[in-house]
C-alpha positions in Angstrom: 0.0 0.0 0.0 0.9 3.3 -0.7 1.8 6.1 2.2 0.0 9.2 1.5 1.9 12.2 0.7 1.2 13.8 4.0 1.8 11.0 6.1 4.8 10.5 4.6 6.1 13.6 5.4 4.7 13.6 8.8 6.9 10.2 9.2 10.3 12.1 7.4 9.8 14.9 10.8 9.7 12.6 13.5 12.6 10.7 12.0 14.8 14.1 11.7 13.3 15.2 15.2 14.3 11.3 16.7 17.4 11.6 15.5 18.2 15.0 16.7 17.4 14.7 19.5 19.3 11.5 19.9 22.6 12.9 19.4 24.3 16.0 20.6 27.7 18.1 19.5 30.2 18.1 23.1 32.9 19.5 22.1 33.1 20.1 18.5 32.1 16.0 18.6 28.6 14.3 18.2 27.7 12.3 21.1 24.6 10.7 21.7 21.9 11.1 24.4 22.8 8.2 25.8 26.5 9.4 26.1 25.7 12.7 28.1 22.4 11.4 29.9 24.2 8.1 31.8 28.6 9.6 31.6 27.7 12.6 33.0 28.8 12.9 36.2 27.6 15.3 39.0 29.7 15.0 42.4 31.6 12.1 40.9 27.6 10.2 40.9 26.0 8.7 37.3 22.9 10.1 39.2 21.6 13.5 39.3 20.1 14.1 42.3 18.9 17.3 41.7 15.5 15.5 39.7 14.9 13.8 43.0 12.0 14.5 44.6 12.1 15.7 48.2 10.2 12.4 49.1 12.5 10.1 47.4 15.1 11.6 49.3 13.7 11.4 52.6 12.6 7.6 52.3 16.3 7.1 50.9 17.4 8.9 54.3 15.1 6.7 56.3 15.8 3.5 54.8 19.5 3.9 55.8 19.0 5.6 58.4 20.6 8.7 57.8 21.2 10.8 61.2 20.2 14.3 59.8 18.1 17.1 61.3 14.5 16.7 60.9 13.9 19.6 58.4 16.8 19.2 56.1 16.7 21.8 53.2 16.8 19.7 50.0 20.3 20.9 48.6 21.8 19.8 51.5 19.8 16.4 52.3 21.3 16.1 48.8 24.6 16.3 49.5 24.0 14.1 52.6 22.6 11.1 50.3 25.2 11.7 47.5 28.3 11.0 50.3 26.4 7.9 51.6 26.1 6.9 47.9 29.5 7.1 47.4 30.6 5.2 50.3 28.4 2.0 49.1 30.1 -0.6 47.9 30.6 -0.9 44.0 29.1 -3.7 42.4 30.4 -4.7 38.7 27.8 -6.0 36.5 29.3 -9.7 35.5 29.5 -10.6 39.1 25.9 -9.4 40.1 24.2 -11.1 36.8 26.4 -14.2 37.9 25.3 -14.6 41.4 21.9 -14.0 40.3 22.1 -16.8 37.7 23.3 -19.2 40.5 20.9 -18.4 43.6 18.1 -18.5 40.8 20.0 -22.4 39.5 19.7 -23.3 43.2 16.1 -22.5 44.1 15.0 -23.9 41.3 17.0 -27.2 41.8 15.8 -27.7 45.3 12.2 -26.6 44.2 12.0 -29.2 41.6 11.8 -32.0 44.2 13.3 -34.3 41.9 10.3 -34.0 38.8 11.8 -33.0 35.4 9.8 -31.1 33.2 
């Protein structure tokens, strides 16, 4: 079937507006979104805090129990939850998708109670 003309040029603008905004010029050199939305580092964090909400922030400081004074202005709670962050241990991909793979091998092994499928 054919496209009519005015679809087809409805399609051709998003296509130049998706790609657009995909990619970005950083210094004289195209990057993509996906460069500066997850490389970007604020505070030495692939998060930006900032786009928290105050909520999020305040169960985050509750969770881990966070000593802080009750009514925290959000730039600094922000700081607060960016150190703890930091200090958490770093966990590298292979090894987390690993020991997934295995405690998910064992439950299902001593859930099978000896029936194959």
């Amino acid at each position: 079937s054919k496209i009519q003309p005015d679809t087809q040029r409805g399609f051709e603008r998003m296509e130049r507006s998706r790609r657009s905004n995909r990619s970005t010029k950083v210094n004289g050199k195209r990057k993509t979104a996906f460069y500066d939305d997850k490389k970007k580092k604020r505070n030495g964090l692939l998060i930006d805090l900032n786009r928290w909400e105050m909520s999020s922030l305040k169960r985050y400081r509750a969770h881990f129990k966070l000593d802080t004074r009750p009514n925290i202005p959000k730039g600094e709670l922000i700081e607060v939850v960016a150190r703890h962050y930091s200090q958490l241990p770093k966990m590298r991909d292979a090894e987390v998708i690993s020991q997934f793979l295995f405690t998910t091998r064992k439950y299902l092994e001593s859930n099978n109670d000896g029936h194959e499928d």
